[in-house]
C-alpha positions, 0 to 999 in steps of 0.5 A: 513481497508476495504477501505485501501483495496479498493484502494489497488486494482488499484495497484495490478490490475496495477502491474499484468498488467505491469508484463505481459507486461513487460514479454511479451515485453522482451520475443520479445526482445524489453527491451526498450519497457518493461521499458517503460510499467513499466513507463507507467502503474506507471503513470497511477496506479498514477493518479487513486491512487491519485483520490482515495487518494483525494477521500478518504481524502474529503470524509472520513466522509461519506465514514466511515459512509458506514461502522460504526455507532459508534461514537467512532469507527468512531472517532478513524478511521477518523485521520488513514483514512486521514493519508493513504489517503496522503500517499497511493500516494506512494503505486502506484509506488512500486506496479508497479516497483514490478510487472514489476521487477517481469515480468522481471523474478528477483523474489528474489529481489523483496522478499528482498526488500519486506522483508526489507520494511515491516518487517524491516523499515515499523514495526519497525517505526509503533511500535516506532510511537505507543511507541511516542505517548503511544498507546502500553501498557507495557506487562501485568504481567501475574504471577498472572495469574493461 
């Protein structure tokens, strides 16, 4: 988990920057140069987040070795590691569309889609993936608990 926060930093440095951009550019009534810092800082936070996920992907042993010595530790981390590394790609353009719409000054459509996207699509697959593949245990009968 703490280096799925390392690389999730770059974007949120990204979506503030572009926020600000964003906002100082409509702000001098130039909404064409607003959507284009929007693009722009998509790009960029892309690239690095795609260094970051190749880094993360190549290196996971010994990036997982900086946190753990347990063998069993690391070997429950090495497959999530991989799997974020080739999907934190995505995570760049939706921080950055976020801050610009939200530099943009349309707050609540940001909570929605956030709302919908974490609590809705992103749980829900989670918990069917776990379901598929046995990692959540049935819930416990607690009645003969005292």
């Amino acid at each position: 988990m703490r280096l799925a926060s390392l690389s999730f930093m770059p974007g949120f440095g990204f979506a503030q920057t572009t926020a600000s951009l964003t906002g100082q550019h409509l702000g001098a009534k130039d909404p064409d140069s607003a959507e284009r810092m929007i693009w722009v800082g998509t790009f960029y936070c892309g690239v690095l987040m795609a260094a970051i996920c190749i880094l993360y992907f190549t290196l996971a042993d010994p990036l997982l070795m900086l946190f753990t010595t347990s063998e069993e530790i690391f070997k429950d981390s090495i497959i999530p590691l991989k799997i974020y590394a080739a999907l934190a790609i995505f995570l760049a353009p939706a921080m950055v569309a976020r801050g610009g719409i939200n530099g943009a000054g349309d707050t609540a459509y940001t909570l929605k889609i956030m709302l919908i996207s974490r609590f809705v699509i992103r749980l829900h697959k989670s918990r069917s993936m776990e379901r598929e593949r046995n990692l959540i245990s049935p819930i416990p009968d607690n009645s003969s608990c005292p």
